[in-house]
N, CA, C and O of each residue as an XYZ file, in Angstrom:
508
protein
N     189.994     28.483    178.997
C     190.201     29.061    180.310
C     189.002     29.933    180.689
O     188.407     29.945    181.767
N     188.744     30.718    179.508
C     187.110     31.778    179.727
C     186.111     30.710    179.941
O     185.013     31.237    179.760
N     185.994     29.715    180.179
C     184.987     28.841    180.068
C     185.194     28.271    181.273
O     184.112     28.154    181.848
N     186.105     27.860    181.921
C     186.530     26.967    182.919
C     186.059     28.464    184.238
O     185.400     28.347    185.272
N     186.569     29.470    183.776
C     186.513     30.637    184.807
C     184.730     31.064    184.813
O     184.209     31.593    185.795
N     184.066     30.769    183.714
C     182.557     31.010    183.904
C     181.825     29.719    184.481
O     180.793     29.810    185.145
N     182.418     28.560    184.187
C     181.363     27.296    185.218
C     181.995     27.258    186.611
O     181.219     27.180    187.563
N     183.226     27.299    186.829
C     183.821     27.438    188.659
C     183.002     27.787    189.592
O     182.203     28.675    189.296
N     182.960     27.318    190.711
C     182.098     27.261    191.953
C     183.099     28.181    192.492
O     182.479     28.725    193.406
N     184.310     28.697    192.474
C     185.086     29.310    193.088
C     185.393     30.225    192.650
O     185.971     30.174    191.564
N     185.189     31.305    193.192
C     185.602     32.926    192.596
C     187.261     32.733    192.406
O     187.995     32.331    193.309
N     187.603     33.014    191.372
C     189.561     33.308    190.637
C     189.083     34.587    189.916
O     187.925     34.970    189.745
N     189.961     35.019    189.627
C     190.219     35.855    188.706
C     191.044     34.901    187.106
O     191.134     33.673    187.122
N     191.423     35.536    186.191
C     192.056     35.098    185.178
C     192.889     36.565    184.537
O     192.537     37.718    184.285
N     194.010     35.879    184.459
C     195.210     36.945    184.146
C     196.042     36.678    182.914
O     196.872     35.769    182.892
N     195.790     37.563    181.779
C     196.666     37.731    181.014
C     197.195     38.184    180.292
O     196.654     38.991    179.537
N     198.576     37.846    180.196
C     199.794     38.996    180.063
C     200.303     38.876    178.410
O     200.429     37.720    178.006
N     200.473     39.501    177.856
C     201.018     39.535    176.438
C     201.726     40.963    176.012
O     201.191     42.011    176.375
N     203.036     40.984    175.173
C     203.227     42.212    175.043
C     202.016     43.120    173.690
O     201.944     44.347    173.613
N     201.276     42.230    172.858
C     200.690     42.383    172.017
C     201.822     43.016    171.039
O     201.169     43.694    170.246
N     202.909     43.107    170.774
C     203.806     43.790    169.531
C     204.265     42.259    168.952
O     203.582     41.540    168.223
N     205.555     41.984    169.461
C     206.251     40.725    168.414
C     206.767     40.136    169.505
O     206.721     40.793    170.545
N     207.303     38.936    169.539
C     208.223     38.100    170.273
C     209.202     39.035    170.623
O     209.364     40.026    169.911
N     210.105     38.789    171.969
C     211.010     39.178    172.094
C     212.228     38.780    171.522
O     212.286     37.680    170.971
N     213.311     39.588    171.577
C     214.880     38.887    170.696
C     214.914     37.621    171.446
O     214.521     37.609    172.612
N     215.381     36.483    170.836
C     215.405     35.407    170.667
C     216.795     34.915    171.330
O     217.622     34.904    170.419
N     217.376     34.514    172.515
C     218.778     34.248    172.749
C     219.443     32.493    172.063
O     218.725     31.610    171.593
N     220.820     32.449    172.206
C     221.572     31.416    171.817
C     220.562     29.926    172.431
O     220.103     28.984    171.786
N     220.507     30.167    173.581
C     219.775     29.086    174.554
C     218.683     28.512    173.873
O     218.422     27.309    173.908
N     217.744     29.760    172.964
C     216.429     29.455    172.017
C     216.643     28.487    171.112
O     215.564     28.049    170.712
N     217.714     27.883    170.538
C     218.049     27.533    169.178
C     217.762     28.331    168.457
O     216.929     29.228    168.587
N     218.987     27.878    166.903
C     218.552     28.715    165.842
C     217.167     28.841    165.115
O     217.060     29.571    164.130
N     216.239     28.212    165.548
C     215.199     28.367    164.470
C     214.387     29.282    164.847
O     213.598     29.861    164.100
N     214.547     29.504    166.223
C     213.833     30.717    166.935
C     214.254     31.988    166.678
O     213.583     32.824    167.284
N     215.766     32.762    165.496
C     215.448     34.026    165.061
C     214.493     34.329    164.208
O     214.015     35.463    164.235
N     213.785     32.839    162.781
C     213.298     33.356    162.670
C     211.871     33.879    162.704
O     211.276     34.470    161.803
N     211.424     33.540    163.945
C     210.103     33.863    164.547
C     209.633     35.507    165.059
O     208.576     36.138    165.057
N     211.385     35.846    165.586
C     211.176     37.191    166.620
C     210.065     38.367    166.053
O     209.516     39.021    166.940
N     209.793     38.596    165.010
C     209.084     39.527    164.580
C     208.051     39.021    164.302
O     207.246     39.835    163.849
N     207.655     37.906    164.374
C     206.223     37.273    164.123
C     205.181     37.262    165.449
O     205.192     38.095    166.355
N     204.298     36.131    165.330
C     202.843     36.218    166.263
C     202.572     37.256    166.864
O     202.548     37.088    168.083
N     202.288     38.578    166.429
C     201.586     39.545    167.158
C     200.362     39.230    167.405
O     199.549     38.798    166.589
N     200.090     39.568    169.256
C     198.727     39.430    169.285
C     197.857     40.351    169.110
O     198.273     41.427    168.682
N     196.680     40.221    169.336
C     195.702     41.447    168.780
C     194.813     41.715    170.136
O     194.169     40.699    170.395
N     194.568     42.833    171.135
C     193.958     42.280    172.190
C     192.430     42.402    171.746
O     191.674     41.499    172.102
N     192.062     43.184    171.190
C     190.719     43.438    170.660
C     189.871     41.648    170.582
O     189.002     41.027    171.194
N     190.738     41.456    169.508
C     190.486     39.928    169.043
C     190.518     38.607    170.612
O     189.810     37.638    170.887
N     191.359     39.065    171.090
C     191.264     38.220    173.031
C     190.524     38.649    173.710
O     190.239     38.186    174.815
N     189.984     39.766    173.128
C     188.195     39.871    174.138
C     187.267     39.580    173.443
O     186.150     39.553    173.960
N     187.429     39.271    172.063
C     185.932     38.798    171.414
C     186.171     37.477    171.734
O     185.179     37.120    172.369
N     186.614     36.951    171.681
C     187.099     35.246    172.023
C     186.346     35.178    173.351
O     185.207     34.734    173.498
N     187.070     35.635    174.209
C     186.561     35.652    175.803
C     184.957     35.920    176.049
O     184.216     35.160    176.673
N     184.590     37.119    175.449
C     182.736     37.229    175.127
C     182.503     35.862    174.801
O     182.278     35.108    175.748
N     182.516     35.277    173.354
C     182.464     34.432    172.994
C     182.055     33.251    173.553
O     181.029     32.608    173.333
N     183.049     33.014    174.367
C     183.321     31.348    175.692
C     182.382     32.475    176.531
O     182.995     32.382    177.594
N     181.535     33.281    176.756
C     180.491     33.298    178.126
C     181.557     33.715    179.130
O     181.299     33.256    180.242
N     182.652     34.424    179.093
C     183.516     34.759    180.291
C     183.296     35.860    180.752
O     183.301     36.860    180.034
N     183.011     35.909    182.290
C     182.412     36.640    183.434
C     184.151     37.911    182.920
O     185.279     37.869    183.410
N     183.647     38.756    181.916
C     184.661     39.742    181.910
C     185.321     40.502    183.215
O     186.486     40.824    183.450
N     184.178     40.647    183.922
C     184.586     41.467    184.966
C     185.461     40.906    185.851
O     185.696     41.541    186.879
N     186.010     39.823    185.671
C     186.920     38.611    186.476
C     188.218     38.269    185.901
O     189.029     37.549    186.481
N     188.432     38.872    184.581
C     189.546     39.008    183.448
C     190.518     40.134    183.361
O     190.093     41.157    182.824
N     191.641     40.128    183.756
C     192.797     41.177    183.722
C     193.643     40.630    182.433
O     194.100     39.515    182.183
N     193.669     41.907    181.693
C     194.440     41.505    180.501
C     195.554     42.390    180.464
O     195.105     43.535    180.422
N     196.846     42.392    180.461
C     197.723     43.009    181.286
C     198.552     43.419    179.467
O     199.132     42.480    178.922
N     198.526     44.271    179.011
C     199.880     44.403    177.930
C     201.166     45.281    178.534
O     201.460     46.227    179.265
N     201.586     44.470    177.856
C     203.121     44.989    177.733
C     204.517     43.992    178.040
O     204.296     42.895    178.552
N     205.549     44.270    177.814
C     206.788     43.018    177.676
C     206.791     43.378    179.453
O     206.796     44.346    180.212
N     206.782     41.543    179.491
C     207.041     40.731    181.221
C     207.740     41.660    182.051
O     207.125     41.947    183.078
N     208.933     42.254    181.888
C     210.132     42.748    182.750
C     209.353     44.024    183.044
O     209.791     44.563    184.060
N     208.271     44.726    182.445
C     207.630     45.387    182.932
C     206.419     45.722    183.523
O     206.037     46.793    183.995
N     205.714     44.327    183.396
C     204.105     43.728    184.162
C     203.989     43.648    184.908
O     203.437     44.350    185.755
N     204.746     42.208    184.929
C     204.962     41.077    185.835
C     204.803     41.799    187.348
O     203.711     41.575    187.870
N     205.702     42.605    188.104
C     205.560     43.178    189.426
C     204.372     44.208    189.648
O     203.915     44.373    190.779
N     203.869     44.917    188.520
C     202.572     45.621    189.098
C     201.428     45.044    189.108
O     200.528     45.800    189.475
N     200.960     43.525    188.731
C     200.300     42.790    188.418
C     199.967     42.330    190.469
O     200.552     41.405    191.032
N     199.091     43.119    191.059
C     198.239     42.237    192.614
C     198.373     41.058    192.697
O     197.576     40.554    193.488
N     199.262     40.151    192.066
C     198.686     38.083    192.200
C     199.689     37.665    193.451
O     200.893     37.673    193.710
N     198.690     37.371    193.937
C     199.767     36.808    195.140
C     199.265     35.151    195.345
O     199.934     34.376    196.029
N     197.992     34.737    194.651
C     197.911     33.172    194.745
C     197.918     32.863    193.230
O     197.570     33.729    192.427
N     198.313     31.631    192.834
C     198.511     31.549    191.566
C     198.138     29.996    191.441
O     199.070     29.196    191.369
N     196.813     29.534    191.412
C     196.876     27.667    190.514
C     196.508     27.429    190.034
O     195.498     26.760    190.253
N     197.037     27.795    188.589
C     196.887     27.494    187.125
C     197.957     28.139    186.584
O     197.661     29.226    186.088
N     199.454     27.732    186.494
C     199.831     28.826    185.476
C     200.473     28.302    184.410
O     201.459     27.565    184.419
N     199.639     28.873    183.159
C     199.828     28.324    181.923
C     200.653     29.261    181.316
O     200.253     30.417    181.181
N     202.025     28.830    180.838
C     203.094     29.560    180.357
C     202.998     29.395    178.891
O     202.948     28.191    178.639
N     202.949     30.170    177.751
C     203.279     29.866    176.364
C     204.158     31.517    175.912
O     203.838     32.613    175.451
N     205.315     30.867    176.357
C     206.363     31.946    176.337
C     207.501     32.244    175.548
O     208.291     33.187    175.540
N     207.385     31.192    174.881
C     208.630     31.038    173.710
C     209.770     30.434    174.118
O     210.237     29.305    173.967
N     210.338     32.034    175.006
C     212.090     31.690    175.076
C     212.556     31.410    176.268
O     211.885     31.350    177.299
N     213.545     31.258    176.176
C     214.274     31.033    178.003
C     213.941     32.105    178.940
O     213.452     31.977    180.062
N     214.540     34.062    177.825
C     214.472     35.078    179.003
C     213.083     35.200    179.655
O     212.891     35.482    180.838
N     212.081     34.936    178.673
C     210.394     34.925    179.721
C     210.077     33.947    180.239
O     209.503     34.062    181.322
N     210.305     32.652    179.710
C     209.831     31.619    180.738
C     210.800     31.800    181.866
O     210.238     32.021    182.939
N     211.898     31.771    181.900
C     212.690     32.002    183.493
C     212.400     33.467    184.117
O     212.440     33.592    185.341
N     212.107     34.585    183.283
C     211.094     35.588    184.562
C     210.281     35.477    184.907
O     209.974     36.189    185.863
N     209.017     34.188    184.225
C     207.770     34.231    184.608
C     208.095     32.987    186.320
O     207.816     32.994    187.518
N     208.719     32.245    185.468
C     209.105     31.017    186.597
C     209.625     31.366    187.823
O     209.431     30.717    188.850
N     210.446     32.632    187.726
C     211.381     33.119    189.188
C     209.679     33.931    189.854
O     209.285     33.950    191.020
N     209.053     34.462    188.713
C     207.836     36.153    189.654
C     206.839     34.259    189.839
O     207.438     33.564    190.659
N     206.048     33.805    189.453
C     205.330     33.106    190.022
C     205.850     32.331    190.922
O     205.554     32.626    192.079
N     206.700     31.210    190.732
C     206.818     30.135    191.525
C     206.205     30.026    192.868
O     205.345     29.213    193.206
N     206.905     31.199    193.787
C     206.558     31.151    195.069
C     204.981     31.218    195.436
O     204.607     30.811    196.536
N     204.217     31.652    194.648
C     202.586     32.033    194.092
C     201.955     30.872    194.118
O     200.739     31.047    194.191
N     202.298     29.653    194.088
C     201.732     28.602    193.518
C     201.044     28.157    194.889
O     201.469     28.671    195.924
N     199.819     27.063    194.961
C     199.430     27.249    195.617
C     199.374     25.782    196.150
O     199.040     25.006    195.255
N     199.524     25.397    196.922
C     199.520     24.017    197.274
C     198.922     22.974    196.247
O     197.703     23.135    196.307
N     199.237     21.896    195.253
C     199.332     21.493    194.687
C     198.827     22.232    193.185
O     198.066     21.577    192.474
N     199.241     23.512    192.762
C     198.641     24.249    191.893
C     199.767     23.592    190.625
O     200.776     22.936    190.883
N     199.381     23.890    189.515
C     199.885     23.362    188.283
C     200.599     24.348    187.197
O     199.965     25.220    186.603
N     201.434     24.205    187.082
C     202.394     24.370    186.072
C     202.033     24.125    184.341
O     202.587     23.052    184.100
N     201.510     24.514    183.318
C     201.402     24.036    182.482
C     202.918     24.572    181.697
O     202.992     25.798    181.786
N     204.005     24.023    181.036
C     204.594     24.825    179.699
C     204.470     24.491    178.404
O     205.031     23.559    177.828
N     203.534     25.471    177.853
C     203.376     24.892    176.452
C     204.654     24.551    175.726
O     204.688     23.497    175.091
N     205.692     25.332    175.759
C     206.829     25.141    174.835
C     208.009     24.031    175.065
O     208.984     23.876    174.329
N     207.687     23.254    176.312
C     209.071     22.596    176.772
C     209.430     21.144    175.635
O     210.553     20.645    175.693
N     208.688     20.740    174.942
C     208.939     20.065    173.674
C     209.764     20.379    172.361
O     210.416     19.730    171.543
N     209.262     22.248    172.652
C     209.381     22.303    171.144
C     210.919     23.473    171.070
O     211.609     23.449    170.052
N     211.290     24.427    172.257
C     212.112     25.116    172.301
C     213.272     24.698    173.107
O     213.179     24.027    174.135
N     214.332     25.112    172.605
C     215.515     24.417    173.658
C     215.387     25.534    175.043
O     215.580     25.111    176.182
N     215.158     26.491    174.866
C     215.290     27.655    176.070
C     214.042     27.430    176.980
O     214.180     27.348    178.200
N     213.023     27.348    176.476
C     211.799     26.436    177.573
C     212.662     25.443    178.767
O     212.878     25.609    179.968
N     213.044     24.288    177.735
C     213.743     23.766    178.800
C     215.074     23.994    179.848
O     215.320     23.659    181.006
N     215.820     24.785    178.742
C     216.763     25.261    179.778
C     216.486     25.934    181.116
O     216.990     25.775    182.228
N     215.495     26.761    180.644
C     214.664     27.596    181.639
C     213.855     26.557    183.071
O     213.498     26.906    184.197
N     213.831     25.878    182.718
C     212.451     25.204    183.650
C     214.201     24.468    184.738
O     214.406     24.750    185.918
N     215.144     23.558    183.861
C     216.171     22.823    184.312
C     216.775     23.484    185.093
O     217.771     23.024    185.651
């Protein structure tokens, strides 16, 4: 994405949101194999800006937003949105991210969900 946002002919910004602590609690909708993840993949943001240096990404064009969704998501300026790449785990964030973007999207803008293969709550969420 840091790469795609440094060759573009078109000024975007790039936005992203992570709580950087652990997954959130995991609901029924998740399947069982998703409790036992909840305390795992912490991200590191330090480590998501050496990456981003890295790929040549125009930093000054990069909002890296921490903290859990139910509290971002609305102070976050995005009012056009086409690209939005979801890798969200569970039902409760992919269906808050899906209700705060949707309307954002921008005439044929794209949807990616990483998880709708692999989690039952991805899909419940999207259905």
């Amino acid at each position: 994405m840091g790469r795609a946002l440094r060759d573009s002919r078109i000024r975007r910004d790039l936005w992203l949101f992570d709580s950087f602590q652990c997954l959130p609690p995991a609901t029924e909708l998740d399947g069982p194999a998703a409790r036992v993840l909840e305390s795992d993949l912490v991200g590191d943001e330090q480590h998501v800006r050496q990456l981003l240096r890295y790929a040549g990404t125009p930093l000054d064009r990069v909002h890296i937003v921490a903290g859990w969704f139910h509290e971002t998501l609305a102070r976050a300026p995005i009012s056009r949105v086409a690209l939005l790449h979801l890798d969200v785990d569970w039902y409760e964030s992919y269906k808050l991210c899906l209700n705060h973007f949707y309307d954002a999207l921008e005439p044929g803008g794209v949807v990616v969900l990483d998880d709708f293969e692999i989690w039952p709550g991805c899909r419940a969420a999207v259905e």
